[in-house]
C-alpha positions in Angstrom: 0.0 0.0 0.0 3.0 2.4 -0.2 6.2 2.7 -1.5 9.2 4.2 0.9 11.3 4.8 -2.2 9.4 8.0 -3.4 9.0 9.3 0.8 5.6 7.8 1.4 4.9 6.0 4.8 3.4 3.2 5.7 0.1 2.7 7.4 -0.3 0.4 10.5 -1.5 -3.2 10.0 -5.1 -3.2 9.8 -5.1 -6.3 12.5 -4.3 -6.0 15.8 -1.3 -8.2 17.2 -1.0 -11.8 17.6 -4.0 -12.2 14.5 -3.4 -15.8 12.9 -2.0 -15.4 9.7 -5.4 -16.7 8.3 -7.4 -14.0 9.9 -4.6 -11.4 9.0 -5.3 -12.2 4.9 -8.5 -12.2 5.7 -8.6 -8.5 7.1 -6.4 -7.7 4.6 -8.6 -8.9 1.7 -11.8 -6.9 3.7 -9.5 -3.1 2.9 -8.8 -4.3 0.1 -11.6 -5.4 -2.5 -15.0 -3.8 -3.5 -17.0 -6.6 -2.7 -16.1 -6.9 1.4 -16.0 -2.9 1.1 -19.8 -2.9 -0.3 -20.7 -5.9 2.6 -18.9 -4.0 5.5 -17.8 -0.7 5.3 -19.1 1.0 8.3 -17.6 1.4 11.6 -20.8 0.5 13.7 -22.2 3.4 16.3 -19.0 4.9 17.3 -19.4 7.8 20.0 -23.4 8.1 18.5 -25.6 8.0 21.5 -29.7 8.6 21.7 -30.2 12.1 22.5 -33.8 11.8 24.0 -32.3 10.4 27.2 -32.7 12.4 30.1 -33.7 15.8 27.3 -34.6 18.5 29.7 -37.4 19.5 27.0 -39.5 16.8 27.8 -39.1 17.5 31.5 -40.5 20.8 31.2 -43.8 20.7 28.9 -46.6 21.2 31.1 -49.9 19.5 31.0 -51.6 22.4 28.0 -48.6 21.5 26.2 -49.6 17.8 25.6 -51.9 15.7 23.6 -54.8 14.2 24.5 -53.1 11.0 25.2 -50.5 13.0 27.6 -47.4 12.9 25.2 -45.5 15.7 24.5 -46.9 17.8 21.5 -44.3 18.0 18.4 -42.5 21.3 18.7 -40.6 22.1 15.2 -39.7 26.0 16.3 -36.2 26.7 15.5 -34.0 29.6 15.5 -33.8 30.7 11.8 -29.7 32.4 12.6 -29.1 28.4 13.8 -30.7 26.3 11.3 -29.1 23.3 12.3 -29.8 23.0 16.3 -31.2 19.8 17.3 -34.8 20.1 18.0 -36.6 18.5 21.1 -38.1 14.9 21.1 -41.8 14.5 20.7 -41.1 11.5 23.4 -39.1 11.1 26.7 -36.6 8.1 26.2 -36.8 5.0 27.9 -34.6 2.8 26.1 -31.8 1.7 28.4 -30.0 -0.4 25.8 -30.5 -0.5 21.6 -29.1 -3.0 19.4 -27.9 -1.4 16.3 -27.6 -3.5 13.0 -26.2 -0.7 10.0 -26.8 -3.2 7.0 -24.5 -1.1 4.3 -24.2 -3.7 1.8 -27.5 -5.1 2.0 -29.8 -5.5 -0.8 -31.4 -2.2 -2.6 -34.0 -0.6 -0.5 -35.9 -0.6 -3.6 -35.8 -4.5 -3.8 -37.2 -4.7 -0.2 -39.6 -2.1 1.6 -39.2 1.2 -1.1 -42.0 0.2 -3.7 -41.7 2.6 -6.4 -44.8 2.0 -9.0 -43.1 4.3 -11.5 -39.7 3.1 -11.2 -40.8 -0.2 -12.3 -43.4 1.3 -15.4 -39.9 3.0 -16.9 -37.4 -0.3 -16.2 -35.2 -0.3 -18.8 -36.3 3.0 -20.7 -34.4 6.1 -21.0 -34.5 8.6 -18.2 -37.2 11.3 -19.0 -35.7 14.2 -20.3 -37.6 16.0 -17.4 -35.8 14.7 -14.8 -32.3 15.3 -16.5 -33.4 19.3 -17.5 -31.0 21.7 -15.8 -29.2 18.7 -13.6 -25.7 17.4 -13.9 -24.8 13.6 -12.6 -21.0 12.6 -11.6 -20.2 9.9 -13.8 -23.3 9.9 -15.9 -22.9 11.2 -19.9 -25.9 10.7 -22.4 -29.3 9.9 -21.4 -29.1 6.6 -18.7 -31.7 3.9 -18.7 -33.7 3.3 -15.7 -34.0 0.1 -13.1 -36.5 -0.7 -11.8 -37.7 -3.6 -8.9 -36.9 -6.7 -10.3 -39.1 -8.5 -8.4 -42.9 -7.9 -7.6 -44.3 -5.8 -3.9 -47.5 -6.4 -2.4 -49.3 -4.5 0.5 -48.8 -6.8 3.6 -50.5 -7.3 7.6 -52.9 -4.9 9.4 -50.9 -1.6 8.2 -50.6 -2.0 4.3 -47.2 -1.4 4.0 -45.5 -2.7 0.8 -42.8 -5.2 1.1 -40.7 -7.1 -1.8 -42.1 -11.1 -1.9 -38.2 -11.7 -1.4 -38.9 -11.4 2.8 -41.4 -14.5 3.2 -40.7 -15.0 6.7 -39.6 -10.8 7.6 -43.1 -10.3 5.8 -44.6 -12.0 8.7 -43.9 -9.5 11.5 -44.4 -6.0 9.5 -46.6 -4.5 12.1 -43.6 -4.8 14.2 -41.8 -2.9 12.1 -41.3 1.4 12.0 -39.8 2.0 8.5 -38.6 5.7 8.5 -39.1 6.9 5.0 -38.9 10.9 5.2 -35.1 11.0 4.4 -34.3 12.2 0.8 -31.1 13.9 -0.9 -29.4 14.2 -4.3 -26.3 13.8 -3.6 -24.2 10.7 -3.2 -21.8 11.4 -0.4 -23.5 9.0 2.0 -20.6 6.5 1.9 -17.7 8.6 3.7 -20.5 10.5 5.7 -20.8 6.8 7.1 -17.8 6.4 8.5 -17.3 9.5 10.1 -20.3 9.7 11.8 -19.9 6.0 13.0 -17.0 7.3 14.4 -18.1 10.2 15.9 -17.5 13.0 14.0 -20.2 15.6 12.3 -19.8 15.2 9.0 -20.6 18.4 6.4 -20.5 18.5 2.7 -20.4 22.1 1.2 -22.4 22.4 -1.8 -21.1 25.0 -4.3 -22.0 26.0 -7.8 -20.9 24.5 -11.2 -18.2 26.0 -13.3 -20.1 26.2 -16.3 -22.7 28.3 -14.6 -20.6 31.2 -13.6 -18.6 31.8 -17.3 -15.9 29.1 -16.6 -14.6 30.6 -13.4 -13.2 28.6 -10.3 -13.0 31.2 -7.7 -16.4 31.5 -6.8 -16.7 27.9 -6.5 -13.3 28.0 -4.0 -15.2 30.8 -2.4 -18.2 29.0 -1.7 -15.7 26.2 0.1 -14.0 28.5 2.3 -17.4 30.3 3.3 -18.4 27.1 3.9 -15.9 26.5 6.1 -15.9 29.7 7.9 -19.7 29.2 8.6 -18.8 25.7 10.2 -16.5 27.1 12.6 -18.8 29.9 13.7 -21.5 28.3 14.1 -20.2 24.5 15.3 -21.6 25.1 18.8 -25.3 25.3 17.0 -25.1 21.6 16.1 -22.9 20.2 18.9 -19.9 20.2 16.9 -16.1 21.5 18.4 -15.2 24.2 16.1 -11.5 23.8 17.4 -11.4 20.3 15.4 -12.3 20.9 11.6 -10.6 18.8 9.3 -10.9 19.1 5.4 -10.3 16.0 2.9 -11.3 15.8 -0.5 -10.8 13.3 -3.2 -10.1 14.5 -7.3 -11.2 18.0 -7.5 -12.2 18.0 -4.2 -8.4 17.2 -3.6 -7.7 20.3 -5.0 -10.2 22.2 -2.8 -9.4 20.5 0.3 -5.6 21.9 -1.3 -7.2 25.5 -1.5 -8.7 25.7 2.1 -5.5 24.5 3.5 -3.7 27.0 1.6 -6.2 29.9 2.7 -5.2 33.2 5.2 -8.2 32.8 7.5 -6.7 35.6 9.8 -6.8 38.1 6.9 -9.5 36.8 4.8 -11.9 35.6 7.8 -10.9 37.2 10.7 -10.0 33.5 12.4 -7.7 31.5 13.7 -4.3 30.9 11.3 -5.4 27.2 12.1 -9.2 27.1 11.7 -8.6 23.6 10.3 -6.5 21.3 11.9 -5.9 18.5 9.6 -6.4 17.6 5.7 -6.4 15.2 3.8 -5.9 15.8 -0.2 -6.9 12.5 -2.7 -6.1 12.2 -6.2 -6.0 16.1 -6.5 -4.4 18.7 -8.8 -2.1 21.3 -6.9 -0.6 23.0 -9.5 -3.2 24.5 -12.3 -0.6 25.4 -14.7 -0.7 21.6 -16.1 -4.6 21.5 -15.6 -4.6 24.9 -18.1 -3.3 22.9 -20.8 -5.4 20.1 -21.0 -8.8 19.4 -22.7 -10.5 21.2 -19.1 -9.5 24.5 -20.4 -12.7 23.8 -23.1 -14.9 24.6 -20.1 -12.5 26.3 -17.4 -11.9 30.1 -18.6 -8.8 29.7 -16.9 -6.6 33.0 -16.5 -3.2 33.8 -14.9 -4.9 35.4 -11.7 -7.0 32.3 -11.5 -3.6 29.9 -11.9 -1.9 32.2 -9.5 -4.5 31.9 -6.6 -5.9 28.3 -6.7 -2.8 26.8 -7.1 -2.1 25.1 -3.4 1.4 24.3 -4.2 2.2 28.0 -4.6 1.2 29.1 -1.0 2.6 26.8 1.3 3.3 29.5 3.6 -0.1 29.7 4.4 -0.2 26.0 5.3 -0.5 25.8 8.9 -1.7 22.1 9.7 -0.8 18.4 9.1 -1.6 17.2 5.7 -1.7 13.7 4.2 -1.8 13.1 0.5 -3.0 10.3 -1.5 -2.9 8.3 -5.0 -3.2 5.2 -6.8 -0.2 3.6 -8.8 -3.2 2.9 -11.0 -4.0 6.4 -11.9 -2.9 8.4 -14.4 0.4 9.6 -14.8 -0.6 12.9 -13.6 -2.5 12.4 -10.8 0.6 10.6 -9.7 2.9 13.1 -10.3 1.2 16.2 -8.9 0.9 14.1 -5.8 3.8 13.3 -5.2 5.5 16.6 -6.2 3.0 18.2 -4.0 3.7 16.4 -0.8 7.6 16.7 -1.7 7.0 20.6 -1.9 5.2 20.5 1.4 8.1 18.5 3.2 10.8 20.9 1.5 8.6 24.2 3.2 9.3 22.0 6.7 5.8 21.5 7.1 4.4 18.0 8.4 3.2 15.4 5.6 2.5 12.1 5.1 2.1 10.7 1.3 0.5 7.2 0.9 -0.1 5.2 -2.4 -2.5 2.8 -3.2 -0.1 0.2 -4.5 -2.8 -1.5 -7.6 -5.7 1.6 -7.0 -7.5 3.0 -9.9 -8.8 7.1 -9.4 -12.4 5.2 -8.7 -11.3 2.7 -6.5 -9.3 5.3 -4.5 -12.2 7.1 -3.6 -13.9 3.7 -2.3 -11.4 3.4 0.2 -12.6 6.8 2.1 -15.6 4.8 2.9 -13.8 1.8 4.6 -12.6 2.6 8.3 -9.6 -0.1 7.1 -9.0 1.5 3.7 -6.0 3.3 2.9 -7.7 7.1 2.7 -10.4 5.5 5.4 -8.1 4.6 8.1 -5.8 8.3 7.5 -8.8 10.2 8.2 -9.7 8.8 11.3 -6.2 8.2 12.5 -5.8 12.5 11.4 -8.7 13.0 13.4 -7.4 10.8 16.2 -11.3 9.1 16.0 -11.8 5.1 16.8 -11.7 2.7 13.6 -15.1 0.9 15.1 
């Protein structure tokens, strides 16, 4: 997984001491292949814990503040300046123990209790062009065919609820069951958000806007970034995070943000701390636009000297004031490679602490996989950065 000729390090065996040799390929074989990662990614409930226990809002609602049946009435009020502050429970907790079974791997959601009628009309014909109008999809060119259930859902027990006919014997005790189906997004970051907040971290992902929207410029979308992370560390305290222990990673261009933040003067810029973040991690990035100017990107990119100048990392390491680790695969392409390594070689020459890792056998796609995996390569130097338990 490394390579000490070029100055990277190595990680830490992924099994603990005195593992039989067995169980050591085994583990190894778990970090290493899509199939285990897709089975067992997650680190299980980490420092999680249920926040109803012992809430002093339930304590306080008085009798004209509860149903007719004596519980606590809903209470969705929230301060508009802290959007994100955790809301009372409609219940008092009484659960002294859970058992907690995250089943990343398992089979679709939409192959066991998500019937979706339409989905299944449309199986195998072409997205409608109403659902692609104005959206872009990472990885997705050209109009993509839909999937649909493969096999059949019928309504089931006293409650109706629609279950796949592939849970005979589950099918049996659905009124047992609560199935929570109010969550929704569009994005597709819920693999690394699972390992950090199994670990016990809050976990944010900035949005920001598209290149092509704004004429073909990157600043505003590095603005947006480093907003975002200014907000963060204000406002932390809203949503029970620790403002003093921000980290950044990012993976392909989100190597080169995470690159940018690190490289940003929060003191003059933001009025905070020279080391708002404490740690980063930078993936499979570009550090050096000069390269990135020449290539077919610049058919999209508008890029100018200014914008070379100021979003190249590599060029402001004296702004760098926090550990970094940097990442590839020696199945990437040549440049991805190279920037990487020159990159972390730049940061070590500036007498700033690095650590560069390679993926000995890694594709760019495969890379990102292991940020997902608490025993992956990018996986395990996240929490290890963040000094957070593997699970």
């Amino acid at each position: 997984m490394s390579d000490s000729t070029n100055g990277a390090t190595k990680l830490p065996s992924p099994v603990p001491a005195g593992t039989s040799h067995r169980e050591e390929r085994f583990a190894l074989l778990q970090a290493q292949t899509r199939r285990h990662f897709l089975r067992s990614f997650t680190a299980g409930v980490g420092s999680m814990f249920l926040g109803t226990l012992g809430s002093p809002f339930v304590s306080t609602v008085g009798a004209a503040e509860r149903g007719i049946d004596g519980s606590p009435r809903l209470e969705f009020t929230r301060d508009p300046s802290h959007p994100l502050s955790v809301l009372p429970p409609q219940f008092a907790g009484r659960a002294k123990r859970i058992i907690y079974l995250h089943m990343a791997g398992a089979p679709s959601q939409l192959e066991l209790f998500d019937h979706k009628p339409d989905l299944t009309r449309l199986d195998g014909q072409q997205c409608p062009a109403s659902f692609l109008a104005g959206k872009r999809f990472a990885f997705i060119s050209g109009v993509p065919k839909l999937l649909g259930a493969q096999y059949p859902f019928y309504q089931s027990g006293k409650s109706g609820q629609w279950i796949s006919d592939r849970m005979p014997h589950l099918e049996k005790h659905i009124d047992d069951l609560c199935l929570i189906k109010s969550m929704r997004t569009d994005q597709f970051n819920h693999a690394p958000a699972e390992l950090f907040v199994h670990a016990g971290a809050h976990y944010v992902v900035p949005d920001f806007v598209g290149v092509e929207d704004v004429g073909g410029s990157l600043m505003p979308m590095a603005e947006q970034v480093r907003r975002a992370v200014a907000w963060v560390y204000r406002n932390a305290h809203t949503f029970g995070g620790d403002p003093d222990r921000l980290y950044v990673s990012g993976f392909s261009s989100g190597g080169h943000l995470a690159g940018v933040v690190l490289t940003t003067d929060w003191a003059r810029e933001f009025n905070l701390p020279a080391d708002t973040v404490k740690g980063g991690l930078c993936g499979s990035g570009m550090f050096d636009l000069k390269p990135v100017r020449l290539s077919a990107r610049s058919r999209y990119v508008k890029f100018t000297d200014e914008m070379e100048q100021a979003l190249s990392p590599q060029r402001h390491l004296d702004k760098l004031n926090t550990p970094l680790v940097v990442a590839y695969g020696t199945f990437e392409t040549p440049e991805f490679q190279r920037q990487s390594r020159d990159f972390a070689a730049a940061v070590k020459a500036a007498g700033k602490p690095v650590q560069l890792f390679v993926g000995e056998g890694y594709n760019h796609f495969e890379m990102f996989e292991t940020l997902a995996n608490p025993y992956g390569l990018l996986g395990r130097a996240a929490l290890e950065q963040m000094k957070l338990a593997h699970g």
